[in-house]
N, C-alpha and C positions, 0 to 999 in steps of 0.2 A: 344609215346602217354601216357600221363598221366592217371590213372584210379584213383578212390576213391572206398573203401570197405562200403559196408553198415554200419558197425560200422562206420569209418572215416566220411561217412555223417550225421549221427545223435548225433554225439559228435562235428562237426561241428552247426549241426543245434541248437546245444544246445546253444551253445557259443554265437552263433549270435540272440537271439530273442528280438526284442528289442517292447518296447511297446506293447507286446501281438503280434505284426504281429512277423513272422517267415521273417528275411532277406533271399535275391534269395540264394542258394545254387550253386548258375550257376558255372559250369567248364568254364573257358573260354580259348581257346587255344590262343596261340601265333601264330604270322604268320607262324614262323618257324616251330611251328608243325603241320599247314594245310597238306593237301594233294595236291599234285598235281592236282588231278581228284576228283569229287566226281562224283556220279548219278545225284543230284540235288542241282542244286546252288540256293539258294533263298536270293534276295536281300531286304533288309532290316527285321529287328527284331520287327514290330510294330505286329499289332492287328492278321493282315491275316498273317502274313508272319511265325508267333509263332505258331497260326492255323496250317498250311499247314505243318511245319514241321513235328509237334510232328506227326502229321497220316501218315505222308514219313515215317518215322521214326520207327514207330511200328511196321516194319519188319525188324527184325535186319541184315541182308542182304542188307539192301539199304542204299547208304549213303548219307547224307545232311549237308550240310554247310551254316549257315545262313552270312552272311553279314552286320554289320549294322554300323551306323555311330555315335551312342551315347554310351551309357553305364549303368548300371545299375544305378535303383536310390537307396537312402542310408535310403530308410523309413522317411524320413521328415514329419513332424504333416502336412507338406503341401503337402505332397502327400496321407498319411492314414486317416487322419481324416476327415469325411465326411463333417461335417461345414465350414473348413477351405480350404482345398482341390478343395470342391465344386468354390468356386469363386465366389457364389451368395449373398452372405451377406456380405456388404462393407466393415464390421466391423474389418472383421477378413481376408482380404486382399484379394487377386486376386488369389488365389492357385497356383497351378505349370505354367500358362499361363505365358509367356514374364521369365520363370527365365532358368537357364543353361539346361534344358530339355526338352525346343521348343527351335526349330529351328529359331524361330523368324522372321518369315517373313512379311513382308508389302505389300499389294497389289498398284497398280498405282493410282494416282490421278484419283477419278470418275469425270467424266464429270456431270452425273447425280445427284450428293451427292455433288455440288457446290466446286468442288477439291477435299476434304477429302479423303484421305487412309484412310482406314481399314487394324489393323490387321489381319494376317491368319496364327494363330497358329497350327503348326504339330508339334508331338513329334517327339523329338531326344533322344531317350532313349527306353532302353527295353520295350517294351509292347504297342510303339509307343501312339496313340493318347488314351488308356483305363487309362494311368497315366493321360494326361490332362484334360480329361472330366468332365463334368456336374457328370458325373456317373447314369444319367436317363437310365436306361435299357428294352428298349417299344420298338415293331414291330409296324408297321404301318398297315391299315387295306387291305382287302385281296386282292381289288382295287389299289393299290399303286403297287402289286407283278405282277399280272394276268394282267398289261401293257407290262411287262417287256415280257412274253411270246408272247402279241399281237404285238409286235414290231419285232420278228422274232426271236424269242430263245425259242427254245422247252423244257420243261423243268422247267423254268423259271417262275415258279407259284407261289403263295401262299401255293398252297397244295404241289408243289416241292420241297420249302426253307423251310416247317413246322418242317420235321424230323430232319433237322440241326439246328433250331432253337430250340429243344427240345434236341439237339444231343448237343451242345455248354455249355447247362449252370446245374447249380446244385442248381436247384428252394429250395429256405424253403419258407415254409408257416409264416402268418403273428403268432408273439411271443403271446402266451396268455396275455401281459402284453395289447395285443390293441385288446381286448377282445370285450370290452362295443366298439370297431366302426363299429363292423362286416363288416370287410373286407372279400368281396368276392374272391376266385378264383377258377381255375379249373383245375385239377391234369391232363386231358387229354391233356390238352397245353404247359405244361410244360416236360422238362427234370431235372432228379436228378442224373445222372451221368458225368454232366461235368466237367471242367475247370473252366470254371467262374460263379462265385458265384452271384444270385441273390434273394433279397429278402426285405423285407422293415425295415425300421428302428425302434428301439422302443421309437421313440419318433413323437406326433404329437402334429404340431402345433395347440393351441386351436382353432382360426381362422377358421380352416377347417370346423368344424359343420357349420361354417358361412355360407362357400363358400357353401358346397353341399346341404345346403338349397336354395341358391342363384340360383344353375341352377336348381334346383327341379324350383323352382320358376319363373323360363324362359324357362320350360316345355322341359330341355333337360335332356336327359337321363342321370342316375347314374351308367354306368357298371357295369357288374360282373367280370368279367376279359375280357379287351382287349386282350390279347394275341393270340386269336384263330381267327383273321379276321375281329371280328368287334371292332373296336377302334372309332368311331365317335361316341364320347358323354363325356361328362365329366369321371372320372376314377381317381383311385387311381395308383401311380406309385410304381413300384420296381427299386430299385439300385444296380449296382455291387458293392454290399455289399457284405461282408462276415460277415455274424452271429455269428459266433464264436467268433468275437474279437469286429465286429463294424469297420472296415476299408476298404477301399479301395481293390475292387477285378480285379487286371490285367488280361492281357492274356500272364504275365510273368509266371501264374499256369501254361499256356500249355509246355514251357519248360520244357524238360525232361536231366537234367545234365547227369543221370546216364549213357544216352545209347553213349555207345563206337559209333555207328556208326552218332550220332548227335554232330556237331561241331558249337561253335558259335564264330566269329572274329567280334571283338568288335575294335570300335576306328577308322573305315576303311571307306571309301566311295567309292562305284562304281563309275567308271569316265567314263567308256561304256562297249558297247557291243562288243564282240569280234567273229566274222562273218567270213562267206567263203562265195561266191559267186563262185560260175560255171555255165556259161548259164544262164538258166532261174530261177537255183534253190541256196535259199541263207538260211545258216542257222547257229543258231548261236551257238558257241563252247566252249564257256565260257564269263567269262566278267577282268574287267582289274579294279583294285581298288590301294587305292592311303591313307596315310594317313592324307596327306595336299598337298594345292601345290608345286610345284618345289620338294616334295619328291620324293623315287622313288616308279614307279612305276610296283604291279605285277599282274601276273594274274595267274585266275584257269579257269580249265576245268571243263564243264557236259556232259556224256555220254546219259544222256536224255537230261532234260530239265534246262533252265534258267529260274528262275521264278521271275517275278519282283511283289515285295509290298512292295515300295518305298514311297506308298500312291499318290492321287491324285496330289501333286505339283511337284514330285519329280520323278516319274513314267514315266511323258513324257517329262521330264530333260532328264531324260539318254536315252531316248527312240531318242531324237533328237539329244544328242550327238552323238550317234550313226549312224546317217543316216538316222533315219526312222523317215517320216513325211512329211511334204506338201512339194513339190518341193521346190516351189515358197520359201519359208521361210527358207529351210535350204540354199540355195543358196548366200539369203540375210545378211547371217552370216558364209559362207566361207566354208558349210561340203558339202560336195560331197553327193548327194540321193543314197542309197541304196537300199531303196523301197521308194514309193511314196504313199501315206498316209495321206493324208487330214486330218484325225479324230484325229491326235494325238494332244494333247492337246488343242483342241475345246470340246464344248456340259460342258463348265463347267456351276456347279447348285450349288447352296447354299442356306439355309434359312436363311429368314433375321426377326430380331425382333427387338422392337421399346418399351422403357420402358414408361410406365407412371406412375408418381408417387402417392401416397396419404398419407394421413394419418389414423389415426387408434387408436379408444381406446379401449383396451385389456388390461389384466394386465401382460398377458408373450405373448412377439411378437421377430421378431428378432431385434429389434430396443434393444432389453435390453444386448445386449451383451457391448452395451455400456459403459454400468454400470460395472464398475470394480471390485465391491465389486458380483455385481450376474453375471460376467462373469465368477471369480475366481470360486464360489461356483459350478458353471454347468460344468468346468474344472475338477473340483477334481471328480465330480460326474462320468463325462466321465473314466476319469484314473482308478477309483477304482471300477467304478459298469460295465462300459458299458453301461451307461441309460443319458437320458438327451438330449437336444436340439444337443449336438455336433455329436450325433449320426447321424442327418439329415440333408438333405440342408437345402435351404429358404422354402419349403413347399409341401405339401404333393399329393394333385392332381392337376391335370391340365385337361383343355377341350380341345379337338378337334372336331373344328366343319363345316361344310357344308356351303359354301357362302348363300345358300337359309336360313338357319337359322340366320348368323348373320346381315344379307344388308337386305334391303328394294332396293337396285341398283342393284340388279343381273339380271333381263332383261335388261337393260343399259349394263352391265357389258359385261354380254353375247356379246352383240350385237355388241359390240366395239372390243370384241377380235374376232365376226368371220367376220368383217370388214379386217381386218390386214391380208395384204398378208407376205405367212412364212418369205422372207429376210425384210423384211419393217423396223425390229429394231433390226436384228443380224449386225453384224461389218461390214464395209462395202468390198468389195472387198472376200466377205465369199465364200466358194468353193461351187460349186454346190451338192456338194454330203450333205454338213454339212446341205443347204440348204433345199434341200429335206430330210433330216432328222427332223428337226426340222419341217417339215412339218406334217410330222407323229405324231409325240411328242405334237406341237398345238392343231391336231386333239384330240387326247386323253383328254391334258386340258382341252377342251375348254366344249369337253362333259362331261368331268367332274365338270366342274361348274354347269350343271343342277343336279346332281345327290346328293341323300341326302346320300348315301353312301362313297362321296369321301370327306375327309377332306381337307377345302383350308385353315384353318386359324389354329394355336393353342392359346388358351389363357392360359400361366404361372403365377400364381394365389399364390399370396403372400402377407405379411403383408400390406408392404411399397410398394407393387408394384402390376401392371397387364402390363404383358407383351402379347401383338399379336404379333403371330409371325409366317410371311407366309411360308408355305408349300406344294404349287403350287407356285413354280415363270414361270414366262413366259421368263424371263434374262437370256439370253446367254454369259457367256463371254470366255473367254480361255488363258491359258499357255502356253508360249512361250522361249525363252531362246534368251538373246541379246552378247554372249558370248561362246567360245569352252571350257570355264573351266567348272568343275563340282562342282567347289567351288565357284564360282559366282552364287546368288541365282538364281531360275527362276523368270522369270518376270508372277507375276498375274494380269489378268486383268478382271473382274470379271466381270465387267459392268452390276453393282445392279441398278435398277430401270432404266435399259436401255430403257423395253418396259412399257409404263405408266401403262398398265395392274394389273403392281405390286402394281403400288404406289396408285391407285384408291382401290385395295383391301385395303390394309396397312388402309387409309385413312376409310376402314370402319369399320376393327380392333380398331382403335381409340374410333370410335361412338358406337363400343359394348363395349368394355372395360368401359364406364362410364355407358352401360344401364347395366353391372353387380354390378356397383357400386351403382348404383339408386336403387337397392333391396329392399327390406325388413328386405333381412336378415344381409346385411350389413350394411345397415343405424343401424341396433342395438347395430353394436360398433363403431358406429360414420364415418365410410370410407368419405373421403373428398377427390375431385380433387386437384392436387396440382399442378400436372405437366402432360400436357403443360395449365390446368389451365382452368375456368370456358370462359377464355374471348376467346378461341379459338373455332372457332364454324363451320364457312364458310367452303366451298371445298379447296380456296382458302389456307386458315387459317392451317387448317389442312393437306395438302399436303405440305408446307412449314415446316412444323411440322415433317412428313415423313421424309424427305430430309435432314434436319439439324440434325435427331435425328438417324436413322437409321443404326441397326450394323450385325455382324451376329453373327449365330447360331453356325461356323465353324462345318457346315456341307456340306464341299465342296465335288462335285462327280462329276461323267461323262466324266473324260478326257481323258480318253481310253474307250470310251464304249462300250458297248455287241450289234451291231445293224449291223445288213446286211450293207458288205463294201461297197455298192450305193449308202448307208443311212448315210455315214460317219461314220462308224464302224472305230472300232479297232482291238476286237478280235472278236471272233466267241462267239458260245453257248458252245463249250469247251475251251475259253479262250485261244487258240491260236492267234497269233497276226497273221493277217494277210499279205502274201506273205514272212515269215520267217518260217523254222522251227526250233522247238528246244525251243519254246520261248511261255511265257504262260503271264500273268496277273491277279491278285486274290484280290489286292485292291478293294475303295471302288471308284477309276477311271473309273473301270469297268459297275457302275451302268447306265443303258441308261436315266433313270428318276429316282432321288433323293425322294423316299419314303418319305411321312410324318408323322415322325416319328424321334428321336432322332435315331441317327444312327448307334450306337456301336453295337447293337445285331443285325443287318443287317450284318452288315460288318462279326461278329462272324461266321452266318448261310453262306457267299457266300464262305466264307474260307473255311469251312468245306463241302459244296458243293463242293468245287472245287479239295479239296485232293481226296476226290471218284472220281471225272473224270479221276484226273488224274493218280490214281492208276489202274483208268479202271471198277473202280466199278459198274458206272451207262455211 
């Protein structure tokens, strides 16, 4: 076993700092010097999986071996710099999405979206999907959590997930330099001792006075700080920022290289589970990984647990190479059932968002990055101060709001969705347990569209743009796998605007999106429709609009969920998988209902939830 000396690390760390951020320091072991055994094998190196280690870990006695299939990334401006990184300003490219650090996957041709795939970007890379994100770091409101408990998981609250959501990050307050915006917050919602760093950028775009006149002026709320449960209103956002530099903050900080008993194997992919069966009782013993195909292939043992955070696509990949999952479907691709399992890659959820474009006269917007001569200028600005437009994404608040606030159709709306019996637009030939789950799950929507406390829509509020973008979808689709390799992607099927439910909301996202535009306060710097454009007007007009335009949020969940196994569960409320032991789940597959909410500091709080379970804490 190799060690580094605390000097060796910080004469390392010196060596390596490139652009103000600090490169990973990560030991990373060779195969050959794995162990045979650890205590806990956790499969894959993303968001939850960094999580759960580093708290195994912090009793040096226990030992942990992470698994992952990518590698560190190298600091690329397109992965630190929050402008560029981000992916929301066209100008300055797509960030780390589609490049060597997602996985790159495609979901199937929708039926619904008139063919079109969509991408469905996961990272393949340390810190999994905290490298490829928006980097919007917002909890959803205390309605979104307090389902998750009503759905049959104790525990599972708002006020459950608070202290790990406080426990996960290292709040700073906003820089005096945005002084004159008076940004509100509140020191009892946050945490300042964690891992990931959150906090706002020192740059706003001027725009914004626009916008938050704009909802003053459609009598929606201004928050003070969403983070404590009430998020339905318009609001300022924070970033996995780090303040100190202005970059990009992973959950590559939760990595702890130092501890002898923390191992990470890098470059490797789990290919399955590796199982005993006696009787009645099966459980699993370790797992079996592979560096490509036809390589060979080894494995290791865990004296506890196997813990998979593989993430949503990839989670019930191995879960099915393995054995575990609906009869019917492992059968139809050659694996022999080792438990029967319905749940495993069903109840998937994503938000979905729909650009519409404008125009806009301002004198600094992001349209000026165009400009070469004042891109250079806010470049050097960045490099040398820290300050400047490259410090932030596309912009600075966003709304989350209530169907009753934005529709004039939500008795319609209502009425149409408690019309719909639960199977009526999940896939057809769906298990009866997924069934009656998603029955539950309706239930919950459907009462949530009366309510002015649940948010169904968000409006992303920018120069050139106003994005709706739902978060209630009523769309079922699920993950499956047509193939025994683990190197053959999974197949997604996502099945966006399955149940019209969505596409009727979407379609009223449209109709608000231009009454924000009709303002007051934006008619003062001229906002224009652009796209899809004055002459679209009709139900008609506009649902075809949906449909051709519609992408997502790549906030995929629910493919192992947390929901009584009748209900088409997967694991329990301590994250055991059902009918195995030895075998847990901490992704954000796990989620039974997909929060409304960007989803990174979800994911954060269930990880770190889930290492106190499984330490035995709570």
């Amino acid at each position: 076993m190799v060690s580094l000396s605390w000097a060796a690390i910080a004469a390392w760390l010196l060596l390596q700092t490139v652009a103000g951020r600090v490169a990973f320091p990560g030991r990373i072991i060779t195969r050959a010097e794995s162990l045979d055994s650890y205590e806990y094998v956790i499969v894959g190196g993303g968001t939850s999986g960094l999580v759960v280690a580093n708290r195994l870990s912090e009793n040096p006695k226990t030992t942990v071996l992470i698994i992952e299939a990518g590698d560190f990334d190298q600091n690329e401006d397109f992965i630190t710099i929050p402008a560029i990184t981000s992916g929301n300003i066209p100008a300055l490219g797509g960030g780390p999405r589609g490049s060597k650090y997602d996985w790159n996957l495609t979901g199937i041709p929708q039926a619904d979206l008139q063919g079109r795939s969509l991408p469905t970007p996961a990272g393949k890379v340390i810190g999994g999907g905290t490298v490829l994100n928006g980097m919007v770091f917002h909890r959803g409101s205390k309605s979104d959590y307090d389902r998750w408990q009503e759905l049959g998981n104790p525990g599972w609250s708002f006020d459950g997930l608070l202290p790990y959501f406080k426990k996960s990050e290292t709040f700073t307050p906003p820089d005096p330099d945005l002084a004159d915006w008076k940004i509100k917050y509140n020191p009892a919602s946050h945490g300042f001792k964690g891992f990931v760093q959150s906090s706002f950028p020192r740059f706003v775009w001027p725009s914004t006075k626009n916008y938050i006149k704009s909802m003053l002026e459609l009598n929606i709320p201004v928050l003070g700080d969403p983070a404590g449960g009430n998020a339905t209103g318009a609001s300022w956002f924070t970033l996995s920022l780090d303040p100190r530099d202005e970059t990009r903050s992973t959950a590559e900080g939760f990595y702890t290289p130092q501890r002898p008993n923390l191992h990470l194997l890098t470059h490797y992919q789990v290919t399955k589970l590796h199982m005993n069966s006696k009787g009645s009782r099966t459980a699993v013993m370790g797992v079996e990984y592979s560096a490509a195909e036809n390589e060979k292939t080894y494995s290791v043992t865990a004296s506890k647990d196997v813990i998979l955070a593989a993430g949503t696509l990839h989670t019930p990949q191995i879960l099915l190479l393995s054995g575990i999952g609906d009869t019917r479907h492992l059968s139809s691709v050659g694996i022999k059932a080792v438990v029967d399992l319905p749940g495993v890659g069903a109840n998937y959820q994503d938000h979905l968002l729909l650009v519409t474009a404008q125009s806009i006269e301002i004198s600094i917007n992001t349209g000026n990055f165009t400009n070469a001569t004042w891109n250079a200028e806010q470049r050097a600005l960045y490099d040398q101060r820290k300050k400047g437009p490259y410090t932030t994404v596309g912009g600075n608040v966003f709304a989350f709001l209530p169907l009753s606030t934005i529709s004039n159709n939500t008795a319609a709306i209502i009425a149409q969705a408690s019309a719909q019996s639960p199977e009526q637009h999940l896939a057809p030939n769906t298990h009866p347990s997924i069934i009656s789950g998603f029955a539950a799950q309706k239930e919950l929507l459907t009462r949530g569209l009366h309510s002015p406390a649940v948010a169904d829509l968000e409006f992303i509020l920018g120069d050139s743009i106003i994005i709706p973008g739902l978060h209630q979808p009523y769309s079922r689709g699920r993950v499956f796998i047509n193939s025994t390799s683990a190197f053959d992607p999974p197949v997604i099927d996502p099945r966006y605007l399955s149940n019209p439910i969505d596409t009727a909301r979407l379609v009223e996202g449209v109709r608000y999106a231009r009454k924000i535009q009709a303002t007051n306060a934006l008619q003062e710097i001229k906002v224009r429709d652009l796209f899809p454009g004055p002459t679209t007007q009709t139900d008609e007009q506009l649902a075809a609009f949906v449909v051709a335009g519609v992408n997502t949020l790549h906030h995929h969940s629910g493919t192992a969920s947390m929901l009584p196994r009748e209900l088409g569960g997967v694991v329990d409320s301590k994250l055991r998988v059902y009918g195995v032991e030895g075998l847990r789940i901490v992704d954000a597959s796990v989620f039974p209902m997909v929060p409304a909410a960007h989803i990174q500091a979800t994911v954060y709080a269930v990880a770190e939830k889930a290492a106190d379970i499984i330490k035995g804490s709570i």
